[in-house]
C-alpha positions as CSV (number, residue, x, y, z in Angstrom):
1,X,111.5,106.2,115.2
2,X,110.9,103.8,112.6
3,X,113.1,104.1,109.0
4,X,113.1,101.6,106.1
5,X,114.7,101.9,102.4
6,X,113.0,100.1,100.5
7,X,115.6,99.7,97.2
8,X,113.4,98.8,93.7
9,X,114.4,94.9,93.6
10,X,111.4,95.2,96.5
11,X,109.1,96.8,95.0
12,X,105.9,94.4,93.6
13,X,104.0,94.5,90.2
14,X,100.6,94.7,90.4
15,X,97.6,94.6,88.0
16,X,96.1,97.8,88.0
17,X,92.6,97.4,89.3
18,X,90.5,98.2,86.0
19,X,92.8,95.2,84.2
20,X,94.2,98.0,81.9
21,X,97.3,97.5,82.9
22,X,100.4,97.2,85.6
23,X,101.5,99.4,88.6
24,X,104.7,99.0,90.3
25,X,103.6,99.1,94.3
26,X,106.4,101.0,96.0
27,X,104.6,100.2,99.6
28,X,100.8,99.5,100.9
29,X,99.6,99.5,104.5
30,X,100.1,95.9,106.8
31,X,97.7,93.8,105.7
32,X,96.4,95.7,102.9
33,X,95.1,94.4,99.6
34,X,94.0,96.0,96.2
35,X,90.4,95.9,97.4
36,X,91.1,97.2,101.0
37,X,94.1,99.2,102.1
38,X,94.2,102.5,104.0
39,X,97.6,104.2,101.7
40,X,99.5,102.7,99.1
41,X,101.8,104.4,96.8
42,X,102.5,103.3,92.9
43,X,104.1,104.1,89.8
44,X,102.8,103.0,87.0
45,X,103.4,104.1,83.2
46,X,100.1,105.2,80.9
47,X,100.5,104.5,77.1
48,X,97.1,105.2,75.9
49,X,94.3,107.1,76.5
50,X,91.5,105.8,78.6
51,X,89.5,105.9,81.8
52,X,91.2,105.3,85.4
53,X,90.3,102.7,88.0
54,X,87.2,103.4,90.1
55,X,88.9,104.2,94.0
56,X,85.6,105.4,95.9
57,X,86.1,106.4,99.6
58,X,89.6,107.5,98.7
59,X,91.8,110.5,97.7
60,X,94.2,110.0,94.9
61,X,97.7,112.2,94.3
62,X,99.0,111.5,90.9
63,X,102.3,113.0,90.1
64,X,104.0,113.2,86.9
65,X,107.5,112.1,86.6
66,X,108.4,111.5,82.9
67,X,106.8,112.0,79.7
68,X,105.3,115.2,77.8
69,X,102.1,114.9,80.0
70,X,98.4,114.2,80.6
71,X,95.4,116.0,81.3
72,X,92.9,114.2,83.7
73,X,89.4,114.7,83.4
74,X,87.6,114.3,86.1
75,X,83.2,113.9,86.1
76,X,81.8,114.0,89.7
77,X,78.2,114.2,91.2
78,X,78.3,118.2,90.7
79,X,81.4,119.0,88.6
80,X,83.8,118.4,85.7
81,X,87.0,119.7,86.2
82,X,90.8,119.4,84.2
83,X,94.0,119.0,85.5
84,X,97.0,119.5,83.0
85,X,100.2,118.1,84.3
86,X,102.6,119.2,81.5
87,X,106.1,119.5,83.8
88,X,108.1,116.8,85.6
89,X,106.4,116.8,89.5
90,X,103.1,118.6,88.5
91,X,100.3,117.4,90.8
92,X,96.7,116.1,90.8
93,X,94.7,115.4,93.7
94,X,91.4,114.4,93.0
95,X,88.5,111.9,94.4
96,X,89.0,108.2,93.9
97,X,85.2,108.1,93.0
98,X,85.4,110.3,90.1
99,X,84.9,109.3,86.3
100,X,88.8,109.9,85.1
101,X,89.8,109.6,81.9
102,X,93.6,110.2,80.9
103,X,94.4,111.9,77.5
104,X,97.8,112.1,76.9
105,X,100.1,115.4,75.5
106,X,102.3,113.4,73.5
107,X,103.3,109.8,74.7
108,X,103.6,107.9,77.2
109,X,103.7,108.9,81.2
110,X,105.4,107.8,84.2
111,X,103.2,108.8,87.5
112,X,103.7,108.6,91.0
113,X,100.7,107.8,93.4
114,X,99.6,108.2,96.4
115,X,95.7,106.6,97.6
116,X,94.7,107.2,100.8
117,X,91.1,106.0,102.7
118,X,89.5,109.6,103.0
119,X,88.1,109.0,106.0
120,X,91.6,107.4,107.7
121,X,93.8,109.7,106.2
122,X,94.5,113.1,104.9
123,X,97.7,113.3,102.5
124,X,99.8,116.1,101.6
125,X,102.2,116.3,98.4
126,X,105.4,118.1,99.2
127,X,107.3,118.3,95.0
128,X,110.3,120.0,95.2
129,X,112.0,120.2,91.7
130,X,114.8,122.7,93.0
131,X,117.1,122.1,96.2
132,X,114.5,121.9,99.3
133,X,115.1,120.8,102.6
134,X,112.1,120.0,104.5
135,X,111.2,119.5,108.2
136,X,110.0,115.9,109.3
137,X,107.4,116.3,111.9
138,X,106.9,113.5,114.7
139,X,102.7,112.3,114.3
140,X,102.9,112.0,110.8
141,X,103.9,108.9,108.4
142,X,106.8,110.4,105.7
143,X,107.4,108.8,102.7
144,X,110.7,110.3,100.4
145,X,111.4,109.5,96.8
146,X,114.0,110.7,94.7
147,X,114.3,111.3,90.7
148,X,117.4,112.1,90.6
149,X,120.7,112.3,92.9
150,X,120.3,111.3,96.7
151,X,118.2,113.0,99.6
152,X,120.0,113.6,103.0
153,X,118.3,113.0,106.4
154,X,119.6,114.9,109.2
155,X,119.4,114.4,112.8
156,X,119.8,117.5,114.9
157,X,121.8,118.4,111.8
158,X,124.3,116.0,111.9
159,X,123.9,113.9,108.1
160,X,122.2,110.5,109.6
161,X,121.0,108.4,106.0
162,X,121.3,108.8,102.1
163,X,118.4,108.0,100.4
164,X,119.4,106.5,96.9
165,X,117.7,107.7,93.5
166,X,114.6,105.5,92.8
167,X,114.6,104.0,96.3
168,X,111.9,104.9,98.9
169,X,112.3,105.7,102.9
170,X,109.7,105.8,105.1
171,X,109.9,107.4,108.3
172,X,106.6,107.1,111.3
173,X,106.6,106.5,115.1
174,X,107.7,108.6,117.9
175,X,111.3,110.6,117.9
176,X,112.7,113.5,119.9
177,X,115.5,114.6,117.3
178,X,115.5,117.7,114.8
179,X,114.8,115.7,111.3
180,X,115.3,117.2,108.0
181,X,115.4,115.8,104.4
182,X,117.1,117.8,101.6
183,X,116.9,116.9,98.3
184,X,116.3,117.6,95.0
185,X,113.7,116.6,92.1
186,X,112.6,114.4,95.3
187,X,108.3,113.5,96.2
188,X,107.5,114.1,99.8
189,X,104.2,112.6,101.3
190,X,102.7,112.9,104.2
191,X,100.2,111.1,105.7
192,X,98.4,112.2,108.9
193,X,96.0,109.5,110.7
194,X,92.2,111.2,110.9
């Protein structure tokens, strides 16, 4: 099994790739680059309203984590579809490719992201807002992040790492142990190789 922390003194800032603005890169596949990466996860703060970066081939997750909200609108080949995220961990998962435009409830946004190659990976969003704990399953790449107090990884359910607020673990590779996170107001992803 492989586990970093990554604390926030690590994390890079990036332009975002439209020029609009900056993202804080928490992590980004090896060798991966703001033209070509498989994953990468972000935070990065909206002020205004305005269109989103162009990511076609890939799956976005957008997850708020502060502020009263946004509403993404989203114009693909056949559809136009909304999603409101009004409350702290509300999801959107939408297609890179889209036309998204971001129109703001009242202020500015913090969001967590999560872009993924569609045709690599698939990527699923676990938000828990109350006290969760949550199995870590060996084949998958995890990532944790919490809001707010610490998360607590088990193994075989003795307490094995403390995963600071605003910090990010990543967990991948092969183990034989019982692994659990528990936490609160925490972001779980996980990515599964295609």
């Amino acid at each position: 099994m492989q586990l970093t922390i990554t604390p926030p003194t690590q994390f890079k800032k990036v332009p975002w790739k439209n020029g609009k603005g900056i993202t804080t890169e928490l992590a980004i596949n090896e060798n991966g680059t703001l033209d070509n990466f498989d994953w990468r996860l972000s935070i990065a703060s909206v002020a205004q309203n305005g269109i989103f970066s162009n990511f076609s081939g890939y799956t976005r997750n957008l997850t708020l984590i502060a502020g009263k909200g946004i509403a993404l609108h989203h114009i693909g080949a056949d559809k136009k579809i909304t999603h409101s995220l009004k409350n702290k961990l509300d999801v959107s998962i939408f297609d890179g490719g889209s036309e998204t435009t971001g129109e703001l409830f009242n202020g500015e946004i913090l969001d967590f992201n999560v872009i993924v190659k569609t045709d690599s990976y698939s990527v699923e969003t676990i938000n828990s807002v109350n006290l969760t704990t949550v199995n870590i399953i060996e084949g998958h790449q995890y990532f944790i992040y919490c809001l707010q107090n610490q998360a607590k990884l088990t193994k075989d359910n003795n307490e094995f790492e403390t995963l600071p607020t605003g910090h990010l673990m990543h967990i991948s590779g092969s183990f034989k142990n019982n692994l659990q996170i528990t936490g609160q107001m925490m972001i779980i992803i996980k990515l599964t190789k295609k």
